[in-house]
Every structure is written in C-alpha cells, then in structure tokens.
C-alpha positions, 0 to 999 in steps of 0.5 A: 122059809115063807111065813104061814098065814091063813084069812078066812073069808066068808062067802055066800054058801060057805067060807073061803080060807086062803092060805099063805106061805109053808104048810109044814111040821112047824105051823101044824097046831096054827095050820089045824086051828085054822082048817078046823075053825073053818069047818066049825063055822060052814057047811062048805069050806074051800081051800085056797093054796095059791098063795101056798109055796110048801107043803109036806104030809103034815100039810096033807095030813092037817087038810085030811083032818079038816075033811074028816071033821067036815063030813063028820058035821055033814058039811065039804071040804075042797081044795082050790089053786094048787100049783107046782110042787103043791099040786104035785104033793096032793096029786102024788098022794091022792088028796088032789081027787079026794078034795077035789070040787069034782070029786062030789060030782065025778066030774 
C-alpha cells in the first residue's frame, strides 16, 4: 500500500492540493479534511492526482464531496493529471468530466 500524502500549495487565483499515494476507505477522514480545508481556503481548487497510485469510490466519493462544498461556497473544484488506473476510475464513473477544467467551458 502507498502511504497518502496531501500538500497544499497556494497559487495565484486559488490552491493546489497535490495528492500522494492510495486514496482509499483507509485515508477517507485525512483525504476529506484535506479536499474540504482546500475548498475552505479558495474559491478555485485544483487537484493534482499524478503523484496518486490508487483510488476507489471512497476517493471518488471524497473528491465529489469537496466539489459539492465548493460550488456550495460559490467556489470550483477540478481535477488535474490523472493516469492509469485512476484516470480510468474517474473516466468509468463520470467524475473525469464533471471536475474536468473543461467542464465549466464545454471545451
């Protein structure tokens, strides 16, 4: 198992949480507090999953939540760098488009 890690990064515009390791059922509470302290501290937050190995719907689920509590702030959630097996989770359920930087421009 590949150990989580989450580093937030501020950026102009917004904030950068880089992700590490498995998002899974046994780093839900810390993969949460992170996604939602995010969204607490920009309107704009960008996701990076490259460094991101595993994820199941509780990942899926934790990444919808913090979109939920970002538009609920008036604010954006996307997602950036997904590859193998996590780019096809997110593809396979839909979340890839919905968090997509595209999505807000249909492009």
């Amino acid at each position: 198992m590949a150990r989580f890690s989450a580093t937030t990064i501020e950026e102009p515009g917004g904030v950068r949480l880089a992700l590490a390791g498995d998002c899974d059922l046994a780093v839900r509470d810390e993969l949460s507090a992170a996604l939602l302290a995010a969204v607490g501290r920009a309107d704009t937050v960008i996701v990076d999953l490259a460094g991101v190995e595993f994820l199941d719907s509780t990942g899926v689920h934790g990444l919808v939540a913090a979109h939920h509590a970002a538009r609920g702030r008036g604010g954006r959630l996307y997602v950036e760098n997904p590859t193998g097996a996590v780019a096809t989770v997110l593809d396979l359920t839909g979340v890839g488009n919905l968090l997509s930087p595209s999505a807000e421009t249909g492009g």
